[in-house]
N, C-alpha and C positions, 0 to 999 in steps of 0.2 A: 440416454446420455447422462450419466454422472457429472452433477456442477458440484465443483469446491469453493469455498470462501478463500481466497488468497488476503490475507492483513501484513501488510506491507510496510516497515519501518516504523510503527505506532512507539516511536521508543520516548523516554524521559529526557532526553536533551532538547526534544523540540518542544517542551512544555514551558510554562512560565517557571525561570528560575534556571533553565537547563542552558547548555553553553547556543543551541541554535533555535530561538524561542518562534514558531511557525504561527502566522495571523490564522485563528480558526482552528488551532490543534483541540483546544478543549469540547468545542462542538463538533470538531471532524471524528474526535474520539468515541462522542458521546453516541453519533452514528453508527459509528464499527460496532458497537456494543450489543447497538441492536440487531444486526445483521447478525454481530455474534450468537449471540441469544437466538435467534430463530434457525440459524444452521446446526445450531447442538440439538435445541427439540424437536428437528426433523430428524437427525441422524443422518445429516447431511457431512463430507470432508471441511476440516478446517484445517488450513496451512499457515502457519506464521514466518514470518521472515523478520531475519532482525539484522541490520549494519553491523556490521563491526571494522570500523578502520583500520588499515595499516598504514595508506599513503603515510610517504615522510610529509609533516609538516602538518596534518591532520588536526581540528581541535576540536571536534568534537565526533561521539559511538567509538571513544577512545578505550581498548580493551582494560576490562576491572574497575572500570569506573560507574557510577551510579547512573549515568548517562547513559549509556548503553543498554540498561536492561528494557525491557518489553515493559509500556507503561503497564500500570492495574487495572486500567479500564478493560484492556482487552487481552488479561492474563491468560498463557497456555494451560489448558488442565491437561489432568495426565491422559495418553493416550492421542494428543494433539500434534502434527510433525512441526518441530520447529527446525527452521534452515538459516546457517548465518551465513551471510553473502558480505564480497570485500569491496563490488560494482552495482552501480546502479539498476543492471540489470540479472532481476532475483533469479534468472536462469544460467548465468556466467561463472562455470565453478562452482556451483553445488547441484545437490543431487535431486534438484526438486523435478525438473521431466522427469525422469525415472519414475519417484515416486507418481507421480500424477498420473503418469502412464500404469501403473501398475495396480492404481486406482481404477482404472478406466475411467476417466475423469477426458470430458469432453469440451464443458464449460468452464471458464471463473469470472467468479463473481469479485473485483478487485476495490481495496479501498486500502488507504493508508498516506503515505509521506515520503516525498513532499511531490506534490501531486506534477511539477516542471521536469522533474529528474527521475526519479524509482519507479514513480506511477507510472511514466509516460514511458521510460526505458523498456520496464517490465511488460505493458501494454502489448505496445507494436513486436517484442521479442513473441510473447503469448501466440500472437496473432499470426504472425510468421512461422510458428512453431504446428497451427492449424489450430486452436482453439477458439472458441467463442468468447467471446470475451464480453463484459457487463461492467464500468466503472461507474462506481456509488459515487457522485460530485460532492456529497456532503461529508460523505463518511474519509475525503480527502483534503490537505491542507499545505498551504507553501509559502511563502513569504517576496516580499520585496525582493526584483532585480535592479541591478542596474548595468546602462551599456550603453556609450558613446554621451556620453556625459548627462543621459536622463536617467531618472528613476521611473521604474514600472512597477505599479502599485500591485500588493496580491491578489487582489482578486482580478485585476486585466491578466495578469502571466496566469494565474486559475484557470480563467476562463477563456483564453487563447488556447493553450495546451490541452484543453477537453474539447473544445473545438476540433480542435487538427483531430482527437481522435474518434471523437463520434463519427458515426456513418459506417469507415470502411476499417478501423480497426477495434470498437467496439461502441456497443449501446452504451448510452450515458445518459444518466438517470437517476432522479434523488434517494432514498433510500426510503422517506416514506411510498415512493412509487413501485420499488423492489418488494417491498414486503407485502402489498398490497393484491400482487397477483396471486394469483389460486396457484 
């Protein structure tokens, strides 16, 4: 079975300075990097997905702006599929099944942003779709909710939302632990 790298909304708005700044973007980056770097020198698939908003009223992965691009940490090289999605979830209107399938690609190995909404959308769709599924907890990053008048800090909505999916819609598991099996 064929595993891909799925990198998942890594883009410059969730960075410090960007319109939607995510607690843990710089380290969740720094993760994907290395995942990156070990799926290239195996010759393994790497797929990038990048936002791009239309919703009216949108403010930030706003089309042409600096925000939008795929951060540097985990830049496309050439030969790399990149897919722009307009919904949470990286399967909804664009052509990545296909491609994956055409890959013969069985597994992904998921990491990226914002680990409550893309990660999770994309997840359980993956899953539902029949892949294996593997999210990197470190190599992912989201920020404060809030709802019914509290705030829920990032790392409880992190760590709630990889809860729900560990088990039965994928393994979750830090990325020093990914890289570490044979």
């Amino acid at each position: 079975m064929n595993t891909a790298l799925l990198i998942v909304d890594i883009q410059k708005d969730y960075f410090p300075g960007g319109k939607m700044e995510l607690q843990g973007s710089i380290e969740a980056s720094g993760h994907a990097r290395a995942l990156l770097a070990h799926f290239r020198a195996t010759g393994l698939p790497v797929v990038h997905i990048q936002h791009v908003s239309l919703r009216q009223g949108a403010t930030f992965f706003l089309p042409d702006t600096e925000g939008v691009e795929i951060h540097e940490a985990v830049s496309p090289v050439e030969g790399e599929a990149v897919f722009r999605k307009h919904f949470p979830n990286s399967f909804r209107e664009t052509g990545l099944l296909e491609h994956l399938k055409a890959l013969g690609t069985g597994g992904l190995v998921i990491a990226g942003m914002m680990t409550h909404m893309c990660i999770d959308a994309t997840t359980r769709a993956a899953w539902d779709l029949g892949f294996a599924c593997t999210v990197v907890h470190d190599a992912c990053a989201t920020k404060d909710l809030a709802f019914g008048g509290l705030t829920v800090q990032a790392s409880h909505v992190h760590h709630a939302f990889l809860a729900a999916l560990n088990g039965t819609y994928a393994q979750v598991i830090s990325a020093e632990e990914f890289l570490a099996k044979p």
